[in-house]
N, C-alpha and C positions, 0 to 999 in steps of 0.2 A: 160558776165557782165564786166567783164575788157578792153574789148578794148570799150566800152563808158563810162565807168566807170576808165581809168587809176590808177589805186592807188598807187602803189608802185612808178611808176619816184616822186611824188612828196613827198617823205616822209620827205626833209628837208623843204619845204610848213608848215605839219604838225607838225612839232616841234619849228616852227617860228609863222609866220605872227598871228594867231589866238589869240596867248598871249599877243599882244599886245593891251592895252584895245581901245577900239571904241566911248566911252563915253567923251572922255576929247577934250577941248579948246587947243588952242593953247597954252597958260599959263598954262596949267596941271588943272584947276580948271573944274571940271564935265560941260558938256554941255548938254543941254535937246533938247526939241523935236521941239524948235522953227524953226531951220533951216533945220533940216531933210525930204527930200523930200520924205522917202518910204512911211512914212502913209498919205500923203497928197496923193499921189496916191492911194493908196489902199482906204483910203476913199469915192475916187468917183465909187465904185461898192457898196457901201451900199447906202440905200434911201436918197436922200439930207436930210430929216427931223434929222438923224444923222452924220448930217457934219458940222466939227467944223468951224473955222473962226479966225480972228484978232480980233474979240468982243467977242465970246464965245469958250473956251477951258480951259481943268481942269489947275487946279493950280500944278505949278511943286514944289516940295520939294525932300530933299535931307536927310538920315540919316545913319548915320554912323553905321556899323556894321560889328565887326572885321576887321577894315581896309579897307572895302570896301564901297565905296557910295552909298548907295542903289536909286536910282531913286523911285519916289512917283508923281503919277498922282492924280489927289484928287479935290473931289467936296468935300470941308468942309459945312455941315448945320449941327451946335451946337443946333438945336432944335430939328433934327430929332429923331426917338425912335431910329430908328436900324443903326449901320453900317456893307457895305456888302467889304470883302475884296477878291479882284479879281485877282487870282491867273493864269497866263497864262499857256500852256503847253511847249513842244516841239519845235513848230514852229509857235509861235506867241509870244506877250510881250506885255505891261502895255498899249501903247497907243491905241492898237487894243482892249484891255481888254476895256476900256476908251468909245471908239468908240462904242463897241458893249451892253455894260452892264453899263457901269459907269453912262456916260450921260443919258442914259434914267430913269435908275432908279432914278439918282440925279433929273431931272424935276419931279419926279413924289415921290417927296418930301425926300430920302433919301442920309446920308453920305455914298461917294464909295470913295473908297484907294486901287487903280492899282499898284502892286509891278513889278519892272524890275527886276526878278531875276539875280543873278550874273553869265553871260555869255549871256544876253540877254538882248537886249535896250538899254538905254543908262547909265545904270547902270555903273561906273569903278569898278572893277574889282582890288584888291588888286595884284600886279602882282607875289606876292611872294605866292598864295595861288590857288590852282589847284583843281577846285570847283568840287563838288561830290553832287548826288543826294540826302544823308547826311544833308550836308549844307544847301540844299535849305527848306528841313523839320526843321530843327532846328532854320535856321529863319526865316520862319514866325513863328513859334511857339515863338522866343523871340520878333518880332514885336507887337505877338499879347499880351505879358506881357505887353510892352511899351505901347500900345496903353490903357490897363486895366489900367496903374498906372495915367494919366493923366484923364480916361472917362471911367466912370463904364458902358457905356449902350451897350446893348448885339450887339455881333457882329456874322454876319453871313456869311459865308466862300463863294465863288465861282470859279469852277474852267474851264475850256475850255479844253476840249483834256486830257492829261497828269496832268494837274490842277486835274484833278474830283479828280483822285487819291490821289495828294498831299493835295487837302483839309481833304480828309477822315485821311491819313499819321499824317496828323497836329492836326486833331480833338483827333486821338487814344493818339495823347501823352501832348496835352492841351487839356480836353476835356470841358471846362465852352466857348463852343459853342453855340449859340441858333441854328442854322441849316446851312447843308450843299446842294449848291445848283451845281451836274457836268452836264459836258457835255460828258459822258462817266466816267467807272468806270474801269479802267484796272489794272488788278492782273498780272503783269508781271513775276512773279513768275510763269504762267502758260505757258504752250509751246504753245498751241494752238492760246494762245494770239500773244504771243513773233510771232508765225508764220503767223497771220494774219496782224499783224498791222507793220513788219521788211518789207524793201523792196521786199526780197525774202526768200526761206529759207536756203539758203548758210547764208544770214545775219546773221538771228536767230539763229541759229545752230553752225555753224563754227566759224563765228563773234563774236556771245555772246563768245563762249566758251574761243576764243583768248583773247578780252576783260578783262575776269574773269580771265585768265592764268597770263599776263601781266598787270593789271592793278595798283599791289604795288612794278612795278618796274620799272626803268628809262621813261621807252616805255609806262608808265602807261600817260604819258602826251601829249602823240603822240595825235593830233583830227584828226577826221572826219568829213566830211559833213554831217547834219543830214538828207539831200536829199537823202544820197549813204547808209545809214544806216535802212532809216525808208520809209515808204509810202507816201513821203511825196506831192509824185504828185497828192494826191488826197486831198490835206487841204479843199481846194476850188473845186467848179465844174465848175468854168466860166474859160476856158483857160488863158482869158485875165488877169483876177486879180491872178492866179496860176502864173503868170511868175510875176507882181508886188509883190510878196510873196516870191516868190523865188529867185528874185533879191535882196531882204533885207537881208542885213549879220547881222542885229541886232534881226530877226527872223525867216521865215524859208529857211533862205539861211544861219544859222548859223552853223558854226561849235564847236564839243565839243569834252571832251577827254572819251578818252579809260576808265580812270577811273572812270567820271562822269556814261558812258553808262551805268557799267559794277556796279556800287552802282546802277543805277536805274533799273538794270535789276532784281537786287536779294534784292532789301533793305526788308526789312522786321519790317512789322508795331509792334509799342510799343502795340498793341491791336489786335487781332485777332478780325474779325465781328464778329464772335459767340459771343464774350463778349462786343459789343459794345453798349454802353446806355446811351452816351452823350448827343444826339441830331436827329430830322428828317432830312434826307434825301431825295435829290429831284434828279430825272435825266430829263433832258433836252437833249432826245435823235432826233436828227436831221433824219426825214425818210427819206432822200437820201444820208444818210450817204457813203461815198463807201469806208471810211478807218478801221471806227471803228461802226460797224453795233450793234443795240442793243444786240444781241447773245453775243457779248462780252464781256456785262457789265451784264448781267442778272445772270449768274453763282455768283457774287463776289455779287450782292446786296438780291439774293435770303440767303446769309449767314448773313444778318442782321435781327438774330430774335426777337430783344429788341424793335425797334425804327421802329418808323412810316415808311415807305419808298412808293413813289411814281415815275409812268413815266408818262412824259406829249411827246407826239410823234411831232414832229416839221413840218408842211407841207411844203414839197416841200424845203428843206434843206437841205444844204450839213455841212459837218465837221467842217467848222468853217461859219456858219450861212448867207451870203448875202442876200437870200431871203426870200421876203414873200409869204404866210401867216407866218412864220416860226418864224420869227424874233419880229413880235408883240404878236404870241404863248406864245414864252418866256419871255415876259416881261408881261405877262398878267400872267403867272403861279409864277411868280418869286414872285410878287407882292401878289398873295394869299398865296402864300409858307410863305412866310417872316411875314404878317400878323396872320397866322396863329399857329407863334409860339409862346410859353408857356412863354417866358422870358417879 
């Protein structure tokens, strides 16, 4: 693993270049997705019918939270009943969120609000604040205050990869959710998971363990590639758009720290499933999955005995969704999903 995997020469790599944010202008004021060339390419492996343009692409906004700029992709319709907030994973962020969920559901009449979470897209990144799995639950959970104090109408969580999770994460500790809708459900608190979805199981095992040792201490800021950590060469199944993926340092060619891994490896929900009675849940499991295969969400969603829960199986799709039938599956279930809830 190491000799294609180098880790150690570069360990001053890892306590540098990464903390510097990726988001900002040349005048330090946030820069968005206009000039960014990674989703312009990744876009053209999805069906033209969702490919944006200089005439059609969501509206950028910016909000502040703890010092940090949050990026905001966003189809506003002030008439719609629901909004759906789209939570990326791992190895993805707001504009692929955008690309894949946002736009479709906005033509077919609904408010989407793609978050760049902090270490991902074009988000800045407070430089003085050393982002933890933590964080990224606590804010959406106060996004979604913010969003309740301006616009009472029900909002429905969605998540992609690591998302599924954080939506459920988000729902246990603000639960006036109407529904959650992942793309996987992973308990990372489980080994089997931690061993299926880690690059190998030196990662899982050795990795975590280091992570969790060093994570509240200097070394706790040290990153990683989440390539050298996770599976991430299976995001996509198309080689071609797997190296457009992987060449984005704003998604999954990003790097994080030791202490983010190592809170998302063990965080542990305001709510256990067994007591969960927020809201339905929906999985949108891709059947060509080859990172995160249903087995590995079934265990974590068979402990939801309160709340409605459904799978819709996705044909002929990989982990983060390019093809059809797959791709029009889930916006065909999203849209009864959403419909179908109680608020």
């Amino acid at each position: 693993m190491f000799s294609k995997n180098p880790l150690f020469p570069h360990c001053s790599a890892f306590l540098s270049a990464p903390f510097l944010s990726r988001g900002t202008s040349a005048g330090g004021a946030p820069a968005g997705y206009r000039d960014q060339a990674a989703w312009k390419k990744i876009q053209t492996f999805l069906p033209k019918r969702l490919h944006f343009s200089d005439h059609y692409h969501p509206k950028e906004e910016w909000w502040d939270w703890q010092g940090n700029q949050i990026h905001l992709d966003v189809f506003r319709k002030p008439a719609a009943r629901h909004r759906i907030i789209l939570l990326h994973g791992v190895g993805t962020n707001g504009r692929q969120m955008s690309l894949l969920v946002g736009s479709p559901l906005a033509k077919r009449g609904y408010e989407t609000i793609a978050l760049d979470l902090p270490g991902y897209g074009v988000t800045k990144v407070n430089p003085n604040h050393t982002v933890t799995y933590d964080d990224w639950v606590q804010l959406v959970s106060d996004f979604i205050d913010a969003e309740r104090k301006r616009d009472p109408r029900p909002i429905i969580l969605y998540g992609l990869s690591a998302g599924g999770m954080l939506a459920y994460h988000v729902a246990a500790r603000n639960p006036d959710i109407a529904g959650i809708v992942g793309m996987t459900f992973l308990d990372q608190r489980q080994q089997n998971v931690r061993d299926e979805t880690a690059s190998n199981k030196f990662m899982s095992r050795v990795g975590g363990f280091f992570a969790h040792v060093v994570a509240r201490s200097v070394l706790g800021r040290m990153k990683l590639p989440m390539s050298l950590t996770s599976k991430m060469r299976t995001l996509v199944n198309d080689p071609h758009a797997l190296k457009a993926f992987l060449d984005d340092r704003s998604s999954a060619g990003n790097w994080v720290s030791l202490r983010f891994l190592d809170s998302y490896l063990n965080y542990v929900p305001a709510m256990e499933p067994e007591q969960f009675r927020a809201c339905p849940v929906l999985l949108t499991q891709p059947a060509n999955d080859a990172w995160t295969p249903l087995a590995l969400s079934e265990p974590f969603l068979k402990r939801l005995q309160h709340v409605f829960v459904k799978t819709v199986m996705l044909k002929n799709a990989g982990h983060y969704p390019l093809e059809e039938p797959g791709i029009t599956q889930m916006h065909k279930a999203m849209v009864k999903f959403i419909e179908g809830t109680n608020h």
